[in-house]
Backbone as ProteinMPNN parsed JSONL, in Angstrom:
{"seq_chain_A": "XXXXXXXXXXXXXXXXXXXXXXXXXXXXXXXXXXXXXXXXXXXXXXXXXXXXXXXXXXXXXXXXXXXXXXXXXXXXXXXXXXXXXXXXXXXXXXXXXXXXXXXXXXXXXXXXXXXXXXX", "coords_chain_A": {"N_chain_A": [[5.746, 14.108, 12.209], [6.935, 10.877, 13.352], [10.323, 10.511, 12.97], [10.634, 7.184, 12.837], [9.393, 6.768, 11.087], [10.147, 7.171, 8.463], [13.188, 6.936, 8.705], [12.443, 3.754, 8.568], [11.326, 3.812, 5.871], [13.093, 4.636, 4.589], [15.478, 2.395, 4.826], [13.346, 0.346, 3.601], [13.672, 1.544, 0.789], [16.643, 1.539, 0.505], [16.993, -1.171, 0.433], [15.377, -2.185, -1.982], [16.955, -0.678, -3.834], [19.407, -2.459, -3.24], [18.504, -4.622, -4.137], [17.792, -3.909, -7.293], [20.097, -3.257, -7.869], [21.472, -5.356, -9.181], [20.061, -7.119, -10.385], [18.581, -9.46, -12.573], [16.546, -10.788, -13.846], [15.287, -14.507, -14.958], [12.007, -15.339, -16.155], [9.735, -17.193, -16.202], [9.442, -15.974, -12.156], [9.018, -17.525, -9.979], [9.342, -17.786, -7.236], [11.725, -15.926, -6.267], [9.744, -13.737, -7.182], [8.008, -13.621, -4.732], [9.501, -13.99, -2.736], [10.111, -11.324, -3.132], [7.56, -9.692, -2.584], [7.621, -10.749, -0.195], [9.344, -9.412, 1.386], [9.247, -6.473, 0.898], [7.263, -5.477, -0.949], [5.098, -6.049, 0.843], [5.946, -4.955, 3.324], [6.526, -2.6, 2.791], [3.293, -1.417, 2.239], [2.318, -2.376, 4.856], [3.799, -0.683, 6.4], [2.573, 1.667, 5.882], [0.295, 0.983, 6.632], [-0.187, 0.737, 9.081], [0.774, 3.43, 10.284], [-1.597, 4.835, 9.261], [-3.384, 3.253, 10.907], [-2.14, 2.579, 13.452], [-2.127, 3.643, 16.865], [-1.715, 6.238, 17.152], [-2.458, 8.246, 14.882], [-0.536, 9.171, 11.506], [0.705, 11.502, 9.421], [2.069, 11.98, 6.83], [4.362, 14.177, 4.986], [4.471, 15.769, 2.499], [7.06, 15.131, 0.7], [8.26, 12.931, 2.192], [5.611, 11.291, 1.489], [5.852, 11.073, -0.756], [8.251, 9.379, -1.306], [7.502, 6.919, -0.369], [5.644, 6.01, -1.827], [7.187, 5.472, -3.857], [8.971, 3.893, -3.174], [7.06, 1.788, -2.816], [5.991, 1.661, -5.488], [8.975, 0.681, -7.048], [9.09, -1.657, -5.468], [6.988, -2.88, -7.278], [7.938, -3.137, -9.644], [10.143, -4.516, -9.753], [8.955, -7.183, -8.495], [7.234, -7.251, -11.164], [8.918, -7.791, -13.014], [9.977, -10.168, -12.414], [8.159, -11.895, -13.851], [8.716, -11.182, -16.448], [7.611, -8.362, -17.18], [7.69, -5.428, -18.027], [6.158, -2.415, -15.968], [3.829, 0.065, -16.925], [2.616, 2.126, -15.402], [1.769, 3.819, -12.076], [1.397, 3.08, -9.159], [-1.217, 3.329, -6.654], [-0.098, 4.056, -3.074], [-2.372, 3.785, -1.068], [-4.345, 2.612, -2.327], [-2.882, 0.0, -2.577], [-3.01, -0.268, 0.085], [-5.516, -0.762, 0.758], [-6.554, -2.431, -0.613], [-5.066, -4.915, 0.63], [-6.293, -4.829, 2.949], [-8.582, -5.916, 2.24], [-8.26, -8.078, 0.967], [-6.16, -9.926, 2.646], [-3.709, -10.632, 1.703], [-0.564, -10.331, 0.418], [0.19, -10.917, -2.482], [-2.13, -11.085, -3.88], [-2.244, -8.148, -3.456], [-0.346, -7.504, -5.353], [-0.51, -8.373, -7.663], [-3.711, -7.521, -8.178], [-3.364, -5.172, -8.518], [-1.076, -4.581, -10.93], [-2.036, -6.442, -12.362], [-0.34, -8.864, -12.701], [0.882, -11.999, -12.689], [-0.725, -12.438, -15.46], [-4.217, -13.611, -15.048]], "CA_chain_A": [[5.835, 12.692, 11.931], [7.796, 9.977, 13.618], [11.333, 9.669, 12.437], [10.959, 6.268, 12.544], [8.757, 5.994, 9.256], [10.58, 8.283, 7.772], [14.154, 5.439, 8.63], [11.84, 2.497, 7.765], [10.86, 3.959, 4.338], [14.555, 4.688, 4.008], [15.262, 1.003, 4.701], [12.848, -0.131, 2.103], [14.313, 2.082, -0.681], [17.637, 0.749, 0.03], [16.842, -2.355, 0.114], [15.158, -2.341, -3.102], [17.895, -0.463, -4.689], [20.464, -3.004, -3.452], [17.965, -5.812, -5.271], [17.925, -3.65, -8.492], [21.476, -2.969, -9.144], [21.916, -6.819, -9.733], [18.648, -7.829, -11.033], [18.548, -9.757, -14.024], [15.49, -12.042, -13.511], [15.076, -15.031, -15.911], [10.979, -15.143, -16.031], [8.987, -16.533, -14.788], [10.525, -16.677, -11.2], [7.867, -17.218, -9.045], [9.887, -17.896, -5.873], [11.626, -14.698, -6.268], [8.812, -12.462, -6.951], [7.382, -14.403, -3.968], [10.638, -12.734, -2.027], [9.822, -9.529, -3.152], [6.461, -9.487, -2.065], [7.497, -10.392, 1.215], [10.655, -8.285, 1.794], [9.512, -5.209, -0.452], [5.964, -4.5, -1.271], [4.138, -6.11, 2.041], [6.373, -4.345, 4.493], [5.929, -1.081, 2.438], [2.009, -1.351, 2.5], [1.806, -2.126, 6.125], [4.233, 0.423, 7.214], [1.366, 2.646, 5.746], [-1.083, 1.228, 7.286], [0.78, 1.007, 10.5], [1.074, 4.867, 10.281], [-3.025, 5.044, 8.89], [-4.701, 3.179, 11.868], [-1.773, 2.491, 14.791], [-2.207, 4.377, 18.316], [-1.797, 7.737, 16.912], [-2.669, 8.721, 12.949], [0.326, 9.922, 11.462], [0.593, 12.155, 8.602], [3.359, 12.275, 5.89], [4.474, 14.935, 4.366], [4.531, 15.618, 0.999], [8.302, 14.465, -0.127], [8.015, 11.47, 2.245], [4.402, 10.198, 1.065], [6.329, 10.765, -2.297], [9.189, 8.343, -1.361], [6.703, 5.971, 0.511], [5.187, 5.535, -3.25], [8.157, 5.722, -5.461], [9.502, 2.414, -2.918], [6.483, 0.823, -3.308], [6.372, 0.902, -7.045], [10.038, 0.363, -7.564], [9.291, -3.142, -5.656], [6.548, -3.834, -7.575], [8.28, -3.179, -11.091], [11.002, -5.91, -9.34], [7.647, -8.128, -8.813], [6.788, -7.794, -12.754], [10.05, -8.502, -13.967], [10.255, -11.956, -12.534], [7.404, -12.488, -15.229], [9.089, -10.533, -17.833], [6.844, -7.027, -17.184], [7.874, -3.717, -17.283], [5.191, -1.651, -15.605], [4.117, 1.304, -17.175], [2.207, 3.155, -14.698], [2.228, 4.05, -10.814], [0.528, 2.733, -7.995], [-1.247, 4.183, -4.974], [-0.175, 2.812, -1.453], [-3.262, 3.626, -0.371], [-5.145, 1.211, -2.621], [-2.527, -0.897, -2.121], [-3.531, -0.779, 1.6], [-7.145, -1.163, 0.957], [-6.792, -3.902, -1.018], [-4.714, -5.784, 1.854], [-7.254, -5.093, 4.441], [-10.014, -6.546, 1.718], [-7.251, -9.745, 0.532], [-5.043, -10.265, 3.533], [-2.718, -11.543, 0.885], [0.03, -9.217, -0.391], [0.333, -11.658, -3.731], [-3.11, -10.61, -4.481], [-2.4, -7.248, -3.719], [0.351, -7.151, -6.02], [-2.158, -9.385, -8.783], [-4.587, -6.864, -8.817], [-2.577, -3.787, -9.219], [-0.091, -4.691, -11.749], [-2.045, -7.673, -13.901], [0.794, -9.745, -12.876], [1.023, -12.51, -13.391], [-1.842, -12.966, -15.732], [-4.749, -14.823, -14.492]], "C_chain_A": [[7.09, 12.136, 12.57], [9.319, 9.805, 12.743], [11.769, 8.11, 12.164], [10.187, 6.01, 11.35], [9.886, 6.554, 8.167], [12.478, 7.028, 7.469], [13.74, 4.195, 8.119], [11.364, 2.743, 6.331], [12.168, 3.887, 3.511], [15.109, 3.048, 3.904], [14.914, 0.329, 3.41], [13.47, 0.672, 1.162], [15.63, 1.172, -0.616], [18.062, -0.687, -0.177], [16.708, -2.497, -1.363], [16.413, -1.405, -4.066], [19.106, -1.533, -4.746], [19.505, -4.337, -4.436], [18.526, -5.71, -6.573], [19.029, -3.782, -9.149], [21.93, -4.282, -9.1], [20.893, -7.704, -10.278], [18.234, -8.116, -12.337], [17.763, -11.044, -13.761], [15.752, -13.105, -14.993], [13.241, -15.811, -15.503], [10.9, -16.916, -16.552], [10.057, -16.785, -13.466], [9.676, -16.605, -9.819], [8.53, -17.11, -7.095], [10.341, -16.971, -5.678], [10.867, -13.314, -6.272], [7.897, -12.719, -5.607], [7.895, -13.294, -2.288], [10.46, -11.677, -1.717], [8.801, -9.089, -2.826], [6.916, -9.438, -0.557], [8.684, -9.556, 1.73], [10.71, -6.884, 1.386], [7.995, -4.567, 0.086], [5.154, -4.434, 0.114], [4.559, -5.154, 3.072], [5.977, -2.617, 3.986], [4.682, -0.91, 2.707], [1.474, -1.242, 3.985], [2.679, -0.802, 6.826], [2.863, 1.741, 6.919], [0.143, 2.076, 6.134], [-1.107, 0.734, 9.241], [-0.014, 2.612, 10.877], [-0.284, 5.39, 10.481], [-4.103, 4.407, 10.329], [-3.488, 2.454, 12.888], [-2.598, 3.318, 15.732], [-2.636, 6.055, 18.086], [-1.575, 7.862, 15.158], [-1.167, 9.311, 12.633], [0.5, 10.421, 10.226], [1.96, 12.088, 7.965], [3.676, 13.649, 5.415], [5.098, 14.948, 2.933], [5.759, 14.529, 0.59], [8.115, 13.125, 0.82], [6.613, 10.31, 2.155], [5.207, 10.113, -0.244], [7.251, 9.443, -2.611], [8.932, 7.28, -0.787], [5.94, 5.348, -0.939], [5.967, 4.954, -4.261], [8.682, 4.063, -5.057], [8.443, 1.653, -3.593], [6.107, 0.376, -4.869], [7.362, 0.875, -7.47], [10.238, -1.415, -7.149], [8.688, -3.666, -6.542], [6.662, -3.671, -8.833], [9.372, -4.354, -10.828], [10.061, -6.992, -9.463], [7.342, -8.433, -10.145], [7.768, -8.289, -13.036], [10.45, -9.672, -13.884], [9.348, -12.207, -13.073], [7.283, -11.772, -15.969], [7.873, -9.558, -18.309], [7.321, -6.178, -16.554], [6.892, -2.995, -17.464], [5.493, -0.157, -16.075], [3.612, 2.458, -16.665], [2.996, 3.303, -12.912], [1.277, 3.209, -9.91], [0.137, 3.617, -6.829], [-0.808, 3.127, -3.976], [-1.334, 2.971, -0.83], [-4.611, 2.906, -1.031], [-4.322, 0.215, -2.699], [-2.932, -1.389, -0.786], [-5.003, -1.15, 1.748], [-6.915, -2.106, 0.119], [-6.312, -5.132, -0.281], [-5.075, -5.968, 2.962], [-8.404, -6.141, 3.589], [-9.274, -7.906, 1.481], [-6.62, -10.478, 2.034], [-4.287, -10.939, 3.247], [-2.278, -10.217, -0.102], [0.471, -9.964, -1.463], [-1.251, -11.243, -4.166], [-3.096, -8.793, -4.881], [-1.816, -6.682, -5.004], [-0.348, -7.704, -7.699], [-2.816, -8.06, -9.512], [-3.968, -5.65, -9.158], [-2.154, -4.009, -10.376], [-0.91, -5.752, -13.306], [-1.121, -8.739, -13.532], [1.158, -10.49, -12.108], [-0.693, -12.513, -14.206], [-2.655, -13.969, -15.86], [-5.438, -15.592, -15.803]], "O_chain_A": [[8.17, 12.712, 12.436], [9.368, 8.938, 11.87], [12.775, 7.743, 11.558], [10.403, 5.006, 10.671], [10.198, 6.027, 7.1], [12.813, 6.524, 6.397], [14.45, 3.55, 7.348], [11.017, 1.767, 5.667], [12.399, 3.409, 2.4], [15.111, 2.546, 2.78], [15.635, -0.093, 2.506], [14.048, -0.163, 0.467], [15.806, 0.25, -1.413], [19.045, -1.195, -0.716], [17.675, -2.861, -2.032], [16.544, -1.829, -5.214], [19.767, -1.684, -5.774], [20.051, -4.856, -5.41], [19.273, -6.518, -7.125], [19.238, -4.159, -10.303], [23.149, -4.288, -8.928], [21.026, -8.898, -10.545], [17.677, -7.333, -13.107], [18.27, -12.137, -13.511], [16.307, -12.63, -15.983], [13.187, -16.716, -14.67], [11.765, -17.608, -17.091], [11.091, -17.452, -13.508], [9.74, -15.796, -8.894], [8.116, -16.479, -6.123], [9.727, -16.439, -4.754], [11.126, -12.251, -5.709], [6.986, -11.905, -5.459], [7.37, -12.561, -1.45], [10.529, -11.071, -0.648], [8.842, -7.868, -2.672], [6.724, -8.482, 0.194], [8.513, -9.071, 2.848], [11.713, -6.171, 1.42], [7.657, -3.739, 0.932], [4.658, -3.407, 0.578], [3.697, -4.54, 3.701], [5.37, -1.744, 4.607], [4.594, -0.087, 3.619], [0.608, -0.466, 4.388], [2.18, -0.067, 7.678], [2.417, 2.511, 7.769], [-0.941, 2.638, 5.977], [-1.917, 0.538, 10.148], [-1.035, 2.825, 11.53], [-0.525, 6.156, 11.414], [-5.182, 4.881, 10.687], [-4.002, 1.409, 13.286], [-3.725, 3.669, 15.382], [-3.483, 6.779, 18.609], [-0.592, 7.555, 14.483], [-0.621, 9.926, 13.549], [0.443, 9.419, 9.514], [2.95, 12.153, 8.693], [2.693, 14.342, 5.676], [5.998, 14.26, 2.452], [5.54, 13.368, 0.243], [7.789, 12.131, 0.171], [6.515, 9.136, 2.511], [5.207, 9.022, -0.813], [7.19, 8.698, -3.589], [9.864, 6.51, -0.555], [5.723, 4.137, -0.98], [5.649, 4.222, -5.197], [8.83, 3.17, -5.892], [8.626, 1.004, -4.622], [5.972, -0.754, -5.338], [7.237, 1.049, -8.682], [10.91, -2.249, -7.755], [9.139, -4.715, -7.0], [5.658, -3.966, -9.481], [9.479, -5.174, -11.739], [10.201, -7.768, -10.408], [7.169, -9.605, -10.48], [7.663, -9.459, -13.405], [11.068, -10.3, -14.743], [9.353, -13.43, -12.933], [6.186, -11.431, -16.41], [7.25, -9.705, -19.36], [7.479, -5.946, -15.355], [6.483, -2.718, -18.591], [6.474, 0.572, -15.924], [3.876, 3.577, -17.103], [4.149, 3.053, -12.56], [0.279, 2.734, -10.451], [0.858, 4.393, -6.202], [-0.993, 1.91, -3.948], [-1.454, 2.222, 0.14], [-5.66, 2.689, -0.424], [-4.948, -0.817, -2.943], [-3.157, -2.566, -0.503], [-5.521, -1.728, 2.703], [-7.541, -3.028, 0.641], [-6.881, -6.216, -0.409], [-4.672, -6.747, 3.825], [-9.005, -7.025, 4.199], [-9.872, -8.895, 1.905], [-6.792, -11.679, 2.242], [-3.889, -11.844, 3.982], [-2.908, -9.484, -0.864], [1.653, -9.634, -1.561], [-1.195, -11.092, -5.386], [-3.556, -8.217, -5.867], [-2.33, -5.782, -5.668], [-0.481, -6.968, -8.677], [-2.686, -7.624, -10.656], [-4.19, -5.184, -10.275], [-2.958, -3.579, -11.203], [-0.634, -5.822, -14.504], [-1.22, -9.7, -14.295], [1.67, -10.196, -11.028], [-1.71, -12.585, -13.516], [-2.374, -15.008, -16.459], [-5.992, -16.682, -15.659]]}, "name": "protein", "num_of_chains": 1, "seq": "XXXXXXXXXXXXXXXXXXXXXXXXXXXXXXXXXXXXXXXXXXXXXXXXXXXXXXXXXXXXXXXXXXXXXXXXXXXXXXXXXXXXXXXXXXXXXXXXXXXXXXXXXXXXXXXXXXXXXXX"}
């Protein structure tokens, strides 16, 4: 695998860690979770589906499909909390990615996963 997914996943984590360690939403905050969709969860999803149907397939390996997951649900527990939800499960990225080929809207994707906001 490409070292560059492997730097762009790194990226997204630290990104979302520098969010977290100051993140004290006051709910709802729609413009913010708005943010985080597009700076967080979307870029995570397509980097996997970048990887899933670019030029050449590219395979993860274990610990970094692990940390390719753990980003994408650490944004989208940032996503609940601007409407005062802490998520208590996990997400796949790879129904995150099939649901953004079927939506082409990463606010839906994040919708149908999470519940959140409720419709």
């Amino acid at each position: 695998m490409s070292h560059q997914y492997r730097d762009r996943i790194r990226t997204l984590e630290r990104r979302a860690d520098e969010i977290a360690a100051d993140f004290d939403p006051d709910p709802p905050e729609e413009e913010r979770a708005m943010n985080i969709l597009r700076r967080g969860v979307g870029p995570t999803v397509s980097l996997y589906c970048e990887a899933r149907t670019g030029g050449q397939w590219v395979r993860f390996d274990e610990a970094t499909f692990d940390r390719l997951e753990a980003t994408l649900n650490q944004w989208l527990g940032l996503y609940a909390a601007c409407y005062g939800v802490e998520l208590d499960g996990t997400y796949s990225v790879r129904t995150a990615a099939e649901l953004l080929v079927d939506t082409h809207d990463v606010r839906d994707v994040a919708t149908v996963l999470t519940g959140v906001p409720e419709r």
